[in-house]
C-alpha positions in Angstrom: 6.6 14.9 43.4 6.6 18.7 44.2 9.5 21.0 44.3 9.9 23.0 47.4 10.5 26.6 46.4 12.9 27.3 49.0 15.4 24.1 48.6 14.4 23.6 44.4 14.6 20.0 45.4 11.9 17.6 44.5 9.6 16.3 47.8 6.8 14.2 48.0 4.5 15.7 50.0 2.5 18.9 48.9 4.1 21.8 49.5 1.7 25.6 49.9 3.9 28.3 47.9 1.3 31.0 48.5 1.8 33.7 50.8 -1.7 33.2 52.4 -1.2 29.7 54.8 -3.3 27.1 54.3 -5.4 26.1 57.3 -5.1 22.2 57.3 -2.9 19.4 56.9 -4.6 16.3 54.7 -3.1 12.8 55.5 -3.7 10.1 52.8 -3.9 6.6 53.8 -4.3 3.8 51.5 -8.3 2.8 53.5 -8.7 6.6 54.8 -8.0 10.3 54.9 -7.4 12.6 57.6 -7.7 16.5 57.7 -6.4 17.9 60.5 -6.1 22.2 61.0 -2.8 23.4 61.9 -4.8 25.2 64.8 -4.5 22.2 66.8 -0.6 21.1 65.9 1.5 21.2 69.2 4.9 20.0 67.7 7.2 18.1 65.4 10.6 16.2 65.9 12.4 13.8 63.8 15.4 13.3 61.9 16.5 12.3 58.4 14.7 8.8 58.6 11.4 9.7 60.7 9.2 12.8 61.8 6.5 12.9 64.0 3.9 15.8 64.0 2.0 15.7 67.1 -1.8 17.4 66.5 -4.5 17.7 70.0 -6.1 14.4 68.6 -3.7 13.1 66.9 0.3 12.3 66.0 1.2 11.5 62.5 4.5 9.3 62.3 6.2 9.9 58.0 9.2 7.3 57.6 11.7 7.5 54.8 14.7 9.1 53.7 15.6 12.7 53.7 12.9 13.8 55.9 14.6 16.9 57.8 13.3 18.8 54.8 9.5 17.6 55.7 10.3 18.9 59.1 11.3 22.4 58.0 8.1 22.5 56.1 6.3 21.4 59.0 8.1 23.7 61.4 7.3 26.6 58.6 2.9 24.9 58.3 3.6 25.0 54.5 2.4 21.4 54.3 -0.6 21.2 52.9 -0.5 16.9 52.0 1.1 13.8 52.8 0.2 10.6 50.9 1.3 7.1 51.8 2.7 5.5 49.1 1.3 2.5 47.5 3.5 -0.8 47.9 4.6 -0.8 44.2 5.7 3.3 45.0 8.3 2.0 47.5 9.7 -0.5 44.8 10.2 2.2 41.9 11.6 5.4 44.0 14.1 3.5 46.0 17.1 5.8 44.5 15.4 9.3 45.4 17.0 11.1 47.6 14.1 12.3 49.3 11.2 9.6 49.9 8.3 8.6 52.0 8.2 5.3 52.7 5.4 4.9 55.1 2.9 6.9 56.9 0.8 6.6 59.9 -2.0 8.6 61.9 -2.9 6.9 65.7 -5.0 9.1 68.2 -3.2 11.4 70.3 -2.2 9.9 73.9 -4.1 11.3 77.0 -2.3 11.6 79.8 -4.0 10.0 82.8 
């Protein structure tokens, strides 16, 4: 868990705090890792429960609880890491208020 400098509260996804941005976004599976540069990020949406961050190649879906914050970080390109938790993770932090239950990455959808 990292604490977000702005909000002081505890998230669990990495968080840049230096003034120079950081020019990718790692996404860590359990079987694989994805780097992908905030060049190529189009958008995010979600709410408290889910957020979505659509990149060129490809969207990144984060459920859990308390997630508007991820968004604002998102919105802001301070992100700098997202790990899915391991199964035994989502047992032991059911009480946090802020939690990432599951995470996915699926290749962007072409429009034909």
């Amino acid at each position: 868990m990292v604490i977000n400098p702005e909000t002081q509260i505890e998230v669990p996804w990495s968080v840049n705090t230096e003034p120079q941005r950081n020019p990718n976004l790692q996404v860590i599976l359990l079987q694989r890792t994805y780097v992908l540069p905030w060049s190529r990020f189009i958008y995010a949406e979600g709410d408290l429960t889910e957020v979505v961050a659509a990149f060129s190649t490809h969207d990144v879906v984060v459920r859990g609880c308390g997630l508007d914050r991820l968004l604002a970080d998102l919105a802001a390109q301070r992100v700098t890491g997202v790990r899915q938790p391991a199964r035994t993770d989502r047992f032991t932090t059911v009480a946090e208020p802020v939690r990432i239950d599951e995470v996915n990455v699926s290749e962007a959808r072409t429009e034909e």
